[in-house]
Backbone of each chain as ProteinMPNN parsed JSONL, in Angstrom:
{"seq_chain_A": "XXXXXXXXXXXXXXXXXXXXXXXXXXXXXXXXXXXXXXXXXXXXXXXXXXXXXXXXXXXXXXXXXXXXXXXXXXXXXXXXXXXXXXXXXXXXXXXXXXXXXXXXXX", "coords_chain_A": {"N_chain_A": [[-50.234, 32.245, 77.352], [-52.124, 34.425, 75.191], [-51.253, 36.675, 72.373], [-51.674, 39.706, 71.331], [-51.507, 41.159, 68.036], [-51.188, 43.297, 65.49], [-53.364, 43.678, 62.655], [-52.74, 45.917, 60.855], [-50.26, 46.444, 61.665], [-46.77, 47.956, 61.614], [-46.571, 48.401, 58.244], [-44.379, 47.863, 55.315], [-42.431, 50.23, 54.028], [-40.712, 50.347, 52.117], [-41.503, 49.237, 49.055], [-40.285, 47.558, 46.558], [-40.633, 45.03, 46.071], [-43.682, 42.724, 46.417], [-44.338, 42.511, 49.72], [-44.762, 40.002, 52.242], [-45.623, 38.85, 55.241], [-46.519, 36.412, 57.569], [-49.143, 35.787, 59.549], [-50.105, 33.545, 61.112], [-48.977, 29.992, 61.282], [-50.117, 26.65, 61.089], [-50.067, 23.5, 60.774], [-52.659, 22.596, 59.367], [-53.686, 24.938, 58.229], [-52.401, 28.47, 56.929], [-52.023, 31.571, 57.562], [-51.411, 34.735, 55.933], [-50.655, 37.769, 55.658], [-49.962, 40.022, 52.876], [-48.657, 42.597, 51.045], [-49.21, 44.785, 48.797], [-47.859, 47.289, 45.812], [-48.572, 47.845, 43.316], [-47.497, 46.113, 42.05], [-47.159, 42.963, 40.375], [-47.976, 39.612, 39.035], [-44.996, 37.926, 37.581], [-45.29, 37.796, 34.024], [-45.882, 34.652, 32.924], [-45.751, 33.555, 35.282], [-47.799, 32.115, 36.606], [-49.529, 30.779, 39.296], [-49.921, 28.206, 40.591], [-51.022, 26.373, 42.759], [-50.864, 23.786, 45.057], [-52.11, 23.815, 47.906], [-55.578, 24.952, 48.678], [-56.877, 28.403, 48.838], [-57.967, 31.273, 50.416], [-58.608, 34.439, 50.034], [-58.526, 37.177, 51.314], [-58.745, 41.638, 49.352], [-57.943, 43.855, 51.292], [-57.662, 45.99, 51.53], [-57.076, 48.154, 49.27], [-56.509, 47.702, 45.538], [-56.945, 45.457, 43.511], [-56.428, 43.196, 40.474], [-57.233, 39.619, 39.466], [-56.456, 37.006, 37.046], [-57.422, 34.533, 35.465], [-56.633, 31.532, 34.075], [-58.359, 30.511, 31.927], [-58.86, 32.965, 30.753], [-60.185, 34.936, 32.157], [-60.657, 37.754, 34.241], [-60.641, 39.453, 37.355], [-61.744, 41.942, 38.812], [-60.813, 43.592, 42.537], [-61.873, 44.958, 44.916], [-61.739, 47.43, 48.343], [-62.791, 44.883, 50.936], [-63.696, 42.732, 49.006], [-63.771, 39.302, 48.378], [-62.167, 35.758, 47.538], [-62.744, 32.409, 46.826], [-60.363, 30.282, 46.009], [-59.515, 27.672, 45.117], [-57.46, 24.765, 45.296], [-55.074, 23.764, 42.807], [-56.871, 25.787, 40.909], [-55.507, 27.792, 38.112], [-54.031, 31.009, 38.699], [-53.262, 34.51, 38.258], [-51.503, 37.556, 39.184], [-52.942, 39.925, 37.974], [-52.319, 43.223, 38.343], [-52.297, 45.555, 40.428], [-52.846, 48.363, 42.484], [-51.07, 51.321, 41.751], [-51.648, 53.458, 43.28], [-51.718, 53.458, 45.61], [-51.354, 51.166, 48.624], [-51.8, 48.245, 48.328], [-53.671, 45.833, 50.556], [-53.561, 42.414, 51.575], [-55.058, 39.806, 52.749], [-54.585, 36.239, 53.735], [-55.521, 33.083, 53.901], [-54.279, 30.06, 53.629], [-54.982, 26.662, 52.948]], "CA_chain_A": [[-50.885, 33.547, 77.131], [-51.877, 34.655, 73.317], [-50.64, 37.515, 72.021], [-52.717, 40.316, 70.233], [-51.084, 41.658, 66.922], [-52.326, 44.24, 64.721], [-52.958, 43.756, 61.437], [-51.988, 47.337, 60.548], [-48.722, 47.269, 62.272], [-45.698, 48.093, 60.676], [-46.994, 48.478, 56.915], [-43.767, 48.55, 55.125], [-42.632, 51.761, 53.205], [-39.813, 50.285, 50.691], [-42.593, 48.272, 48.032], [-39.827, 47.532, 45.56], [-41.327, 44.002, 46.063], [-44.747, 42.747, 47.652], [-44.033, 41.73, 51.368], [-45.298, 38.955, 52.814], [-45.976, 38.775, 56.451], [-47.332, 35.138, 58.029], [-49.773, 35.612, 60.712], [-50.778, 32.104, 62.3], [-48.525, 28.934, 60.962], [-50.428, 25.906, 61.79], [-50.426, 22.181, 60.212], [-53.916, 22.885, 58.743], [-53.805, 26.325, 57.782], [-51.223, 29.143, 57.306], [-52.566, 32.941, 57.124], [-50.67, 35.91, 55.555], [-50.203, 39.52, 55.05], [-49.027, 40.422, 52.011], [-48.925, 44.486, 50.93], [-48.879, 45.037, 47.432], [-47.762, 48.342, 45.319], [-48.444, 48.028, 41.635], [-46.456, 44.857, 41.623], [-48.214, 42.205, 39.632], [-46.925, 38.702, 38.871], [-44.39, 37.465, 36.389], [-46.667, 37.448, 32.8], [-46.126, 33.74, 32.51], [-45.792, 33.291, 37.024], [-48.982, 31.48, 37.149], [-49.978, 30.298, 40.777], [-50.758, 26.694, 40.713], [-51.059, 26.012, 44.116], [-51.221, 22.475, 45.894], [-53.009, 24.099, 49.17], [-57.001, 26.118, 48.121], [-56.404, 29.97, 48.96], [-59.313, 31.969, 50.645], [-58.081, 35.68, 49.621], [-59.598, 39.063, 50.532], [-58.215, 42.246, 49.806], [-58.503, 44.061, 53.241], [-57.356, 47.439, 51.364], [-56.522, 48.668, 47.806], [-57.512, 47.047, 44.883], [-56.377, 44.493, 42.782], [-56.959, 42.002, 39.268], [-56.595, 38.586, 39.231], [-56.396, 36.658, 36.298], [-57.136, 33.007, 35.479], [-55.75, 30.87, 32.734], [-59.294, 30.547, 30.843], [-58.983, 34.366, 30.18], [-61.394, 35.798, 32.571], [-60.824, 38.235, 35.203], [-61.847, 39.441, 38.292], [-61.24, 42.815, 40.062], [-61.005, 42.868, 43.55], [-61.276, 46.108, 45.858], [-61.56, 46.73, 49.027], [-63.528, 43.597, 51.35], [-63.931, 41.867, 48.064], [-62.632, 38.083, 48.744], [-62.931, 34.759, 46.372], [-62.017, 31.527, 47.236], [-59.489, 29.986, 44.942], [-59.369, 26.183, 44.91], [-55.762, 24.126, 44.895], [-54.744, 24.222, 41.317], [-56.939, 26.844, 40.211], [-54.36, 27.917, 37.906], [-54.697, 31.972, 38.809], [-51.597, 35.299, 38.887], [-52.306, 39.036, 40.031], [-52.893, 40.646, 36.621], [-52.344, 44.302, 38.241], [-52.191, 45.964, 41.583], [-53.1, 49.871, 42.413], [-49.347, 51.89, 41.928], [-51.243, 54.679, 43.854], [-51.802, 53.34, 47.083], [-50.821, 49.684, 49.134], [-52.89, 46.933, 48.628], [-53.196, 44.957, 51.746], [-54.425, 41.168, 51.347], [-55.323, 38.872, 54.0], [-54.487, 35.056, 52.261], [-55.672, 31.674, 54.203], [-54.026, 28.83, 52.724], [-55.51, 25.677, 53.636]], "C_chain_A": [[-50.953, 33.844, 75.639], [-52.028, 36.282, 72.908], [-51.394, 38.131, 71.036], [-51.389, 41.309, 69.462], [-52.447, 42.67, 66.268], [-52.315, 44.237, 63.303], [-52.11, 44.767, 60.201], [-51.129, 47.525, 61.016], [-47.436, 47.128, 61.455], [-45.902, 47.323, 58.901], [-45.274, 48.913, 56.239], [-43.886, 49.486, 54.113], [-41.932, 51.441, 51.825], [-41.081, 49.016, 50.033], [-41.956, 48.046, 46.98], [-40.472, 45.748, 45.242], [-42.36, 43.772, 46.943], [-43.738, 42.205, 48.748], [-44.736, 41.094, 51.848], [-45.289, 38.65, 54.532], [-46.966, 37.093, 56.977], [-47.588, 35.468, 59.733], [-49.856, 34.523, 61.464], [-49.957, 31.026, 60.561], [-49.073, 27.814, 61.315], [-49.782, 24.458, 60.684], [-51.524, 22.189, 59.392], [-53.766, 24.212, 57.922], [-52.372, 27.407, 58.25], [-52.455, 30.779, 56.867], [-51.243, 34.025, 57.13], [-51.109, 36.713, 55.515], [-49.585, 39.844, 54.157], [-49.454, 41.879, 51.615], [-48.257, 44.612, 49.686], [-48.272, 46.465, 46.852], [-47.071, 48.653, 43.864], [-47.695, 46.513, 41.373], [-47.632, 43.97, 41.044], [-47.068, 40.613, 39.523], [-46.476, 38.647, 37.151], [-45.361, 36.926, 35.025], [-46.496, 35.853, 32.485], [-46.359, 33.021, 34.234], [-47.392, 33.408, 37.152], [-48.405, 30.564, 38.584], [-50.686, 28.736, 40.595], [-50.378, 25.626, 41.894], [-51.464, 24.667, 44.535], [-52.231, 22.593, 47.335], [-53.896, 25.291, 47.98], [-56.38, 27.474, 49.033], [-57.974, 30.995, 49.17], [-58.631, 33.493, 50.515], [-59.244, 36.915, 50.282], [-58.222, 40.257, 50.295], [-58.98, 43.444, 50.825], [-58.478, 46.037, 52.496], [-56.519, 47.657, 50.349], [-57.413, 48.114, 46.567], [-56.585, 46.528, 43.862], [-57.5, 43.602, 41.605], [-56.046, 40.786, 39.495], [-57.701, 38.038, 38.042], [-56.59, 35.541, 36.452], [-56.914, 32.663, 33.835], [-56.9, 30.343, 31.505], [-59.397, 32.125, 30.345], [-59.643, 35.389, 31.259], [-59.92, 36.377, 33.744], [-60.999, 39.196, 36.237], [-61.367, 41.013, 38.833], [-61.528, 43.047, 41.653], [-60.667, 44.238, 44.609], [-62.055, 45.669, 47.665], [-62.578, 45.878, 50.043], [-63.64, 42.795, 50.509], [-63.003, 40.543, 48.614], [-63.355, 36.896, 47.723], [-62.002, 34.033, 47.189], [-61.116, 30.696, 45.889], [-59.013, 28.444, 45.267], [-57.864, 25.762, 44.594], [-55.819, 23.763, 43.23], [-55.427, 24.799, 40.094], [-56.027, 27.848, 40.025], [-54.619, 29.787, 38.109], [-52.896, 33.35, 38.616], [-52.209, 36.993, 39.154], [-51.979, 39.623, 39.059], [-52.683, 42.439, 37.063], [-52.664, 44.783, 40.167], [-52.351, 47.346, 41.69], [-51.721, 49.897, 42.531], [-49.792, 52.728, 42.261], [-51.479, 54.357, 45.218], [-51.095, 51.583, 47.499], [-51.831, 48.916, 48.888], [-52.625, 45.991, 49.439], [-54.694, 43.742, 51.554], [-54.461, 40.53, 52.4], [-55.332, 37.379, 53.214], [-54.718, 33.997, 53.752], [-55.464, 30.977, 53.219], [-54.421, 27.886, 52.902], [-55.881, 23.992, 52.685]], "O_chain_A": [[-50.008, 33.574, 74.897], [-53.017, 36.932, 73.245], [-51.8, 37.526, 70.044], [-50.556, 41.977, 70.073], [-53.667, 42.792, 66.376], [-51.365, 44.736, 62.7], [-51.352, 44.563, 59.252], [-50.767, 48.701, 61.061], [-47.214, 46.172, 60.712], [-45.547, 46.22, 58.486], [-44.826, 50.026, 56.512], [-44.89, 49.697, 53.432], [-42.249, 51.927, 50.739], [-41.384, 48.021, 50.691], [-42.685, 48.208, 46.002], [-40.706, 45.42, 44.079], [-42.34, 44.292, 48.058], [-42.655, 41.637, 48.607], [-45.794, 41.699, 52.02], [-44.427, 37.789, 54.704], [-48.112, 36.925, 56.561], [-46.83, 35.452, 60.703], [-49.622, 34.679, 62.663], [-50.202, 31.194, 59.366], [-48.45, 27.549, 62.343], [-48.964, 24.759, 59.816], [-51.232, 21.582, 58.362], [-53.777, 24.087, 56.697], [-51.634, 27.351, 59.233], [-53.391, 30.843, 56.069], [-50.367, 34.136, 57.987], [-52.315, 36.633, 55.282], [-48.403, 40.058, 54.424], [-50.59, 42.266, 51.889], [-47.041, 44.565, 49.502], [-48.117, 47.1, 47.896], [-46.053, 49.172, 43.407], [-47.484, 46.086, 40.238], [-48.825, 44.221, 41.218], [-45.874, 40.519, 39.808], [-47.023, 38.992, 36.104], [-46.01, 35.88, 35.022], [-47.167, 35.641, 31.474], [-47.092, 32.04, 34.363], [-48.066, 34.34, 37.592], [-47.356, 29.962, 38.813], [-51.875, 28.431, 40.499], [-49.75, 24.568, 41.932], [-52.647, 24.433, 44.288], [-52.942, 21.676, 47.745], [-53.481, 26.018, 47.077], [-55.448, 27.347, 49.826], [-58.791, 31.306, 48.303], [-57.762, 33.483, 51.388], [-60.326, 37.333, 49.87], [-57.09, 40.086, 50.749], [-60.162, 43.746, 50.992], [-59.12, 46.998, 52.92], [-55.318, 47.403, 50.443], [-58.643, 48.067, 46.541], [-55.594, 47.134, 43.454], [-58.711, 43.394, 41.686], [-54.826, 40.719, 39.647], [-58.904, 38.254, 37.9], [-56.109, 35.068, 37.482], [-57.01, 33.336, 32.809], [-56.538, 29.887, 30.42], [-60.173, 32.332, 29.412], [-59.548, 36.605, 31.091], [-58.83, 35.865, 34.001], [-61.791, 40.039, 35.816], [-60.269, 40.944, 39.386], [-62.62, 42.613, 42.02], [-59.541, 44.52, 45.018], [-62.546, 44.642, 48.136], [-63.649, 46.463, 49.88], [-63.741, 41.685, 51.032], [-61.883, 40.632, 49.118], [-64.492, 36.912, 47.252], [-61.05, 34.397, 47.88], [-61.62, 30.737, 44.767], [-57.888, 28.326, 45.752], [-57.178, 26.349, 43.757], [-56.894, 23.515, 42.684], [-55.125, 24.662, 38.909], [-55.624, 28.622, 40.892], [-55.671, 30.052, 37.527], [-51.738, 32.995, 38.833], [-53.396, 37.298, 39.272], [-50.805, 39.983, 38.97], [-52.889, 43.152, 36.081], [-53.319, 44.053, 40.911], [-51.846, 47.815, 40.67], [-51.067, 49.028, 43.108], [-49.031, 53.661, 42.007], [-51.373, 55.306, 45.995], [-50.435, 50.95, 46.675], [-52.879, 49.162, 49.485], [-51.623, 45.287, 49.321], [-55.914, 43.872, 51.459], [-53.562, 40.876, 53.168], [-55.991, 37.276, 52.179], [-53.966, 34.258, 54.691], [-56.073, 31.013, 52.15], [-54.027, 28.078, 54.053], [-56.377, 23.039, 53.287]]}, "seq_chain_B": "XXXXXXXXXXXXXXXXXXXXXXXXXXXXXXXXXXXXXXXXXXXXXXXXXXXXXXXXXXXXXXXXXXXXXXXXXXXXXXXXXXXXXXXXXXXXXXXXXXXXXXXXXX", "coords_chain_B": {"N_chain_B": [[-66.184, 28.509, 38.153], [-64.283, 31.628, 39.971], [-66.652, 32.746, 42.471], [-66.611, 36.219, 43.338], [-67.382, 37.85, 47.204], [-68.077, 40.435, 48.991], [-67.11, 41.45, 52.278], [-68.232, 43.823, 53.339], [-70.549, 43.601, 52.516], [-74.598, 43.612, 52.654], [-74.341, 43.964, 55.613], [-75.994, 43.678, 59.089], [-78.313, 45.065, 60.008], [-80.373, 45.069, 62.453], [-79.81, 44.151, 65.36], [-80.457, 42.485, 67.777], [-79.139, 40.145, 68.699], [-76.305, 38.711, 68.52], [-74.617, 38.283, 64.698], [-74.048, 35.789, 62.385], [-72.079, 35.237, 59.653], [-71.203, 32.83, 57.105], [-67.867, 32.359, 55.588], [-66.255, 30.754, 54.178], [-66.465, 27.173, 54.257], [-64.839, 24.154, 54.8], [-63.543, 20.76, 54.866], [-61.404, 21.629, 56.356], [-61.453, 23.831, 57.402], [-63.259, 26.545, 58.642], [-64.491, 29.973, 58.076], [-65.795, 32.528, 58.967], [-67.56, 35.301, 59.67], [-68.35, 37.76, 61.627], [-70.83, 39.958, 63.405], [-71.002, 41.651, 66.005], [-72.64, 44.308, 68.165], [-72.423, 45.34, 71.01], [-73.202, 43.123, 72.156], [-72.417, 40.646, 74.82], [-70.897, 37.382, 75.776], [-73.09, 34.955, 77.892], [-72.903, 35.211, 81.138], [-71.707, 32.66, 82.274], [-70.857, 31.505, 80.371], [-68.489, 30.101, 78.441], [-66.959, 29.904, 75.85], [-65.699, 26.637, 74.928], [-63.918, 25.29, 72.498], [-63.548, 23.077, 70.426], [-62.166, 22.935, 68.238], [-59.544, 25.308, 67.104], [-59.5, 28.693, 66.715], [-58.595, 31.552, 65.052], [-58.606, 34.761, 65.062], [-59.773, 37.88, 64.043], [-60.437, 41.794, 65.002], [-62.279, 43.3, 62.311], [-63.095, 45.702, 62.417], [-64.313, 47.933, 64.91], [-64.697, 47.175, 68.652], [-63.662, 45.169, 71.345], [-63.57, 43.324, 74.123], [-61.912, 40.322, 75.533], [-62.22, 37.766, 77.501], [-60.954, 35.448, 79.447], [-60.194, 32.648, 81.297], [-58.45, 32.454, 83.356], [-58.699, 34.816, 84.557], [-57.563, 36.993, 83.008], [-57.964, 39.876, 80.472], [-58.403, 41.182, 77.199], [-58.273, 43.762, 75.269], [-59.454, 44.548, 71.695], [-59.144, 45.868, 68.921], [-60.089, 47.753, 66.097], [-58.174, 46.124, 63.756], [-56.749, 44.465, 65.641], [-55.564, 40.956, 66.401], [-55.983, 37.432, 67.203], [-55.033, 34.966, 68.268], [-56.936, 31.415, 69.392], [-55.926, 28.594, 70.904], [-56.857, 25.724, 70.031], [-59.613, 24.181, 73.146], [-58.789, 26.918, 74.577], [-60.499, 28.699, 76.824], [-62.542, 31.081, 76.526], [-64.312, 34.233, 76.597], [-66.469, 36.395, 75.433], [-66.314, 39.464, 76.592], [-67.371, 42.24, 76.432], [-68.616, 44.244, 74.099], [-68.541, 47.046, 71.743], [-70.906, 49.112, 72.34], [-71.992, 51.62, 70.742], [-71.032, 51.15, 68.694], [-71.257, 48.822, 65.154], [-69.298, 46.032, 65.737], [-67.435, 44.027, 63.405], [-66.441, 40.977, 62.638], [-63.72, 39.034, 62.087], [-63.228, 35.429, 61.949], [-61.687, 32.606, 61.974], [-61.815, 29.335, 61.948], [-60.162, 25.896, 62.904]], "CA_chain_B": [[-65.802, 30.322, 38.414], [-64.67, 31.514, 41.635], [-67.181, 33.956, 43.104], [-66.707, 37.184, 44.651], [-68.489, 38.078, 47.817], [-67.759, 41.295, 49.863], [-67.337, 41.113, 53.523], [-68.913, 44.451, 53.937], [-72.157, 43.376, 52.172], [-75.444, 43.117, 53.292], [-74.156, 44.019, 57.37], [-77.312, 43.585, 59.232], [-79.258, 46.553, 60.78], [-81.229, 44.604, 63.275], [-78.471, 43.436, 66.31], [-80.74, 42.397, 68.946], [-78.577, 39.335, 68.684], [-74.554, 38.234, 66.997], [-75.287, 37.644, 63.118], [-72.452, 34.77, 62.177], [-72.47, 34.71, 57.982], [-70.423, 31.802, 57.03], [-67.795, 32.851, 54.178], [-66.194, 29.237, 53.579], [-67.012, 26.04, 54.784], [-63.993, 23.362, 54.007], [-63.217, 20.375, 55.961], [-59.768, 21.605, 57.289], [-61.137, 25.393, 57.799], [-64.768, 27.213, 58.104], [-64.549, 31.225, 57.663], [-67.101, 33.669, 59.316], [-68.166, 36.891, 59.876], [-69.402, 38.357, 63.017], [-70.962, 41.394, 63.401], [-71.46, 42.661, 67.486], [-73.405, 45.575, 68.226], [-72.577, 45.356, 72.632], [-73.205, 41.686, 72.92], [-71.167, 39.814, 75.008], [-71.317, 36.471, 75.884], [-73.403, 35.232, 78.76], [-71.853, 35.391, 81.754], [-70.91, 31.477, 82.559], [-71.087, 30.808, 79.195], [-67.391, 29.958, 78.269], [-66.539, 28.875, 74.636], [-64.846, 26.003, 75.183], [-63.72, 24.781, 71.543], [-62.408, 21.731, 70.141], [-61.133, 23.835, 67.278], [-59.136, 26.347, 67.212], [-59.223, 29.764, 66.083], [-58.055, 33.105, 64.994], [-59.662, 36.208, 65.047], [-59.338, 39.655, 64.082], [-61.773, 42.582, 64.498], [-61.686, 44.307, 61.312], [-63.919, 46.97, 63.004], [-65.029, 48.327, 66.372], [-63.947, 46.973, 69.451], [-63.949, 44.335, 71.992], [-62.653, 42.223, 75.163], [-62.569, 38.764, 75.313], [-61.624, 37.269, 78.449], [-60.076, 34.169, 79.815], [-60.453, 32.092, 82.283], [-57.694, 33.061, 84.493], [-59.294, 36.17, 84.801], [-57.265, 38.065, 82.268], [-58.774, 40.203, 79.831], [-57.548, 42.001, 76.393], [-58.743, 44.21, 74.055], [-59.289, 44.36, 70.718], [-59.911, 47.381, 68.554], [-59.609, 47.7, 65.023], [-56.986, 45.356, 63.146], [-56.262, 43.446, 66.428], [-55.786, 39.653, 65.794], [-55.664, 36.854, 68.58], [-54.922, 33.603, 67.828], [-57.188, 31.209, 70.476], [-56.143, 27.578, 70.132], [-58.199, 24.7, 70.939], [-59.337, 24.517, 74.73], [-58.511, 27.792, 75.505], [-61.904, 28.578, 78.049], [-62.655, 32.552, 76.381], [-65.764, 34.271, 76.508], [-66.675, 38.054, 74.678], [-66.968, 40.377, 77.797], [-68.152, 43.47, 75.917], [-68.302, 44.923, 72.441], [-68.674, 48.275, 71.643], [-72.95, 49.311, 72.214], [-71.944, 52.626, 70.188], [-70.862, 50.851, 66.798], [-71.215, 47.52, 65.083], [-67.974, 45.043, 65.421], [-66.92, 43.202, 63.023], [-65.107, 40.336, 62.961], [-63.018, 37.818, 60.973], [-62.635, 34.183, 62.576], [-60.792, 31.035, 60.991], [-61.615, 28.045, 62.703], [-59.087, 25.42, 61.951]], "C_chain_B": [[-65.946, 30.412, 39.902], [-65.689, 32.665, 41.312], [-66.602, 35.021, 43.837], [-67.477, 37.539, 45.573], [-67.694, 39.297, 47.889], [-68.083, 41.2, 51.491], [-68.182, 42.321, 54.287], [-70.295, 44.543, 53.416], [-72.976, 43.016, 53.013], [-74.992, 42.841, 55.563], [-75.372, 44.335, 57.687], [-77.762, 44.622, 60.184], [-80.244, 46.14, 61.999], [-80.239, 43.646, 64.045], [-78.781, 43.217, 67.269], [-79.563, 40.97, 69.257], [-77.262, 39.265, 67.806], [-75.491, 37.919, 65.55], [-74.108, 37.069, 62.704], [-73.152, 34.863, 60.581], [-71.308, 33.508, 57.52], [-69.613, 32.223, 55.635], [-67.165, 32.128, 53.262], [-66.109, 28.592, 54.802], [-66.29, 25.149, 54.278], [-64.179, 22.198, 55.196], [-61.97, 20.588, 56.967], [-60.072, 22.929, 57.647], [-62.738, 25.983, 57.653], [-64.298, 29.245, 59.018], [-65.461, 32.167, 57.91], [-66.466, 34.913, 59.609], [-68.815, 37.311, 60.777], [-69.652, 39.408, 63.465], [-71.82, 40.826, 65.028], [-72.494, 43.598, 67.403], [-73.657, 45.392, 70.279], [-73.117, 44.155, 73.184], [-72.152, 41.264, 73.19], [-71.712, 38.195, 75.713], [-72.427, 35.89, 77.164], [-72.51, 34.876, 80.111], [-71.22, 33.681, 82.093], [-70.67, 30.693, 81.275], [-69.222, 30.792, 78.663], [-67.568, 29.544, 76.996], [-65.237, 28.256, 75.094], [-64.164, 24.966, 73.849], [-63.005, 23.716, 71.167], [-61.706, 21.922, 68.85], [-60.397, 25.218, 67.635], [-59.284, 27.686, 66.36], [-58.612, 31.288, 66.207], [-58.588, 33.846, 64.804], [-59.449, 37.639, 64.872], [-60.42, 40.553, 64.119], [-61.177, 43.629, 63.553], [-62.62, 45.493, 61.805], [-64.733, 46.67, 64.731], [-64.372, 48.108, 67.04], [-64.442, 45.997, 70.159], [-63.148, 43.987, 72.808], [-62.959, 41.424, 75.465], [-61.478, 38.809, 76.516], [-61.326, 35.897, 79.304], [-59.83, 34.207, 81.228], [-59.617, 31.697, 83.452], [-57.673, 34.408, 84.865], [-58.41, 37.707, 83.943], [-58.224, 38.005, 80.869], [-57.863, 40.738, 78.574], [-58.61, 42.393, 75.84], [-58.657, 44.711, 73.09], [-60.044, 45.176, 70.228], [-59.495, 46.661, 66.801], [-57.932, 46.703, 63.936], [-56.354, 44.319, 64.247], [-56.71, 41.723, 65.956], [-55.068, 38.694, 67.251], [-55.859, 35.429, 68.182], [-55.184, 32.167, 69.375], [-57.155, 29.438, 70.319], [-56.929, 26.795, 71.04], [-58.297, 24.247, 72.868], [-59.43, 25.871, 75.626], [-60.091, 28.417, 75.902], [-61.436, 30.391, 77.475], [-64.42, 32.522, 76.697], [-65.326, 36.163, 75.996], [-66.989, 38.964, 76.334], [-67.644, 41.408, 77.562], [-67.576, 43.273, 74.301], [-68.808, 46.177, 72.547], [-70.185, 48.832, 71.625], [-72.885, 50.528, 71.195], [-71.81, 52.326, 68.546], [-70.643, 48.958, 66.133], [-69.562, 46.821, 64.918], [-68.526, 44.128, 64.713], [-66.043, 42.391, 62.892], [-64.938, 39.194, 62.197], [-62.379, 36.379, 62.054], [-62.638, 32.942, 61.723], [-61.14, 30.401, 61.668], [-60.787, 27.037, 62.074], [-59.073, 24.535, 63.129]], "O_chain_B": [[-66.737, 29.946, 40.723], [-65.684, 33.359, 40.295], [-66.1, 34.786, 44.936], [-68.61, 37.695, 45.118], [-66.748, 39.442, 47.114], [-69.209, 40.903, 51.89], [-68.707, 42.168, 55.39], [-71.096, 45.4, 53.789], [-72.677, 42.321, 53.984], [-75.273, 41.963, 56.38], [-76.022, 45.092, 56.965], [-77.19, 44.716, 61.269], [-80.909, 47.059, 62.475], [-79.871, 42.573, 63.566], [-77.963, 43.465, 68.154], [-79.184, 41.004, 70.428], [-77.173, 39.668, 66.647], [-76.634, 37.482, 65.421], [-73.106, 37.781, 62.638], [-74.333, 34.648, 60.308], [-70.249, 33.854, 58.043], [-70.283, 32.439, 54.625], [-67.186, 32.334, 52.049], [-65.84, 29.014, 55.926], [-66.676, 24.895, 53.137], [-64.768, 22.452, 56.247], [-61.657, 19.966, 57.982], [-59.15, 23.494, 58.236], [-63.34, 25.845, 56.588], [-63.944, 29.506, 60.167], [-65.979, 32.683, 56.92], [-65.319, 35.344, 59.732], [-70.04, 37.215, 60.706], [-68.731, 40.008, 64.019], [-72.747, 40.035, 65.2], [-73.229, 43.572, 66.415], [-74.772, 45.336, 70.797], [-73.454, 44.032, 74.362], [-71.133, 41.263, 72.499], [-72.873, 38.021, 76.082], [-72.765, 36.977, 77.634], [-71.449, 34.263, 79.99], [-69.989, 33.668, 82.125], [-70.359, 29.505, 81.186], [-68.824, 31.953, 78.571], [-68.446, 28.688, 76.893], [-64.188, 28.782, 75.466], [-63.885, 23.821, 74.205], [-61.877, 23.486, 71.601], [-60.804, 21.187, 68.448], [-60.831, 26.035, 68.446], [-59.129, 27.535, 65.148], [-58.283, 31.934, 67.202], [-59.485, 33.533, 64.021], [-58.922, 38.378, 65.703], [-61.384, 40.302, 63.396], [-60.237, 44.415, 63.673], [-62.585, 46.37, 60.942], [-65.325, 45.776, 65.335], [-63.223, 48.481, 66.799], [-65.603, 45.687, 69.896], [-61.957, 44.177, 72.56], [-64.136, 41.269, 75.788], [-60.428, 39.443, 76.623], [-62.37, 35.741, 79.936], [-59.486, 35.078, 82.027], [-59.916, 30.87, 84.314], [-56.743, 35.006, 85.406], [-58.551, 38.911, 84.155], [-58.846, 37.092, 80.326], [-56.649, 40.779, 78.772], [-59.677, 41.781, 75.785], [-57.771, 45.565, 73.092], [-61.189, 45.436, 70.597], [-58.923, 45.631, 66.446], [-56.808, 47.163, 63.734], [-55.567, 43.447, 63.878], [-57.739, 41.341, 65.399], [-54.144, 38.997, 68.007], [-56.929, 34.951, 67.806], [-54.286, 31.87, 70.162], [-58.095, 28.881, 69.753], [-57.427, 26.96, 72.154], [-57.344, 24.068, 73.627], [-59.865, 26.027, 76.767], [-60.825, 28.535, 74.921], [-60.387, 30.934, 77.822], [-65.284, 31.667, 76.891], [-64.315, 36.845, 76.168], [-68.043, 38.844, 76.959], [-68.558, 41.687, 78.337], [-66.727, 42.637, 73.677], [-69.557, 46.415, 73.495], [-70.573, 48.951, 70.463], [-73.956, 50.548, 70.588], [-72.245, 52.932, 67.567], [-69.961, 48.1, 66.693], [-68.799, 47.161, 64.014], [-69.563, 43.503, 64.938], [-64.866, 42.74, 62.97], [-65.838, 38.495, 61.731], [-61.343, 36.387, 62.718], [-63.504, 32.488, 60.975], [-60.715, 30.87, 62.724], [-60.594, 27.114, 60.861], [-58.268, 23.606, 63.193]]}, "name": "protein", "num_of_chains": 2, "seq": "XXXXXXXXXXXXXXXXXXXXXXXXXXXXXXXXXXXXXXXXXXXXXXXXXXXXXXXXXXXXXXXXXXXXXXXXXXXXXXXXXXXXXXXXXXXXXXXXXXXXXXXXXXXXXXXXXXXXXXXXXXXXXXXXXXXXXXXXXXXXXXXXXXXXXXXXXXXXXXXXXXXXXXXXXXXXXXXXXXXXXXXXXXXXXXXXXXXXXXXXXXXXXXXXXXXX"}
């Protein structure tokens, strides 16, 4: 039998760090939930990922950064696909509301 | 450069039929978009997949039902993870408002 979840369920409340939530674990593909609030990454915590990264955010709004200088803002439905070692880190996150991402790794 | 799209761009105003937009295309994972408007599948028409996928409706509503005659449904933020094989089909969608929906194949 398969089991319906809600993406909106239990949003947590303490955001002293993002939270990460993993929807579907497979062999091929992993999908997350992560819920941002103002958090950003470590100024040198570049992302240089071995699995490509299909991103949206689902709700808030967010910057990501890449390592040629540019980047991107990202509210909400906005999604980019992010290639395995496009080197990339989350230059900024809204601190007035949650930003909720939806992440395929693959 | 990655691209940004938006997933609520360009939603199509003319629903005599599903509109699938494709939002990646990998070999380990392809990424759509499916906007409803009270289609459901036809009635012996089973998807019977040799991939699997996951699905969430980020809007509206729906019940997809399976071929032991149970049914569920799926509203807003629901997510249903259908792996390969499993004999579904769309029984309704909402005729009052367009569903949208997020499916991974994998």
């Amino acid at each position: 039998m398969q089991a319906v979840s809600n993406f909106w369920a239990s949003l947590p409340d303490d955001l002293e760090h993002e939270v990460i939530d993993t929807l579907l674990d497979d062999d091929s593909v992993r999908i997350e939930r992560i819920v941002s609030h103002g958090q950003s990454s470590p100024e040198q915590g570049w992302y240089d990922q071995t699995q490509s990264e299909w991103v949206m955010v689902v709700k808030g709004a967010a910057v990501l950064a890449f390592d040629d200088g540019r980047e991107v803002r990202l509210e909400s439905g906005d999604h980019i696909n992010l290639p395995a070692g496009c080197r990339h880190r989350v230059a900024w996150t809204d601190p007035d509301q949650k930003t909720v991402w939806l992440a395929v790794f693959y």
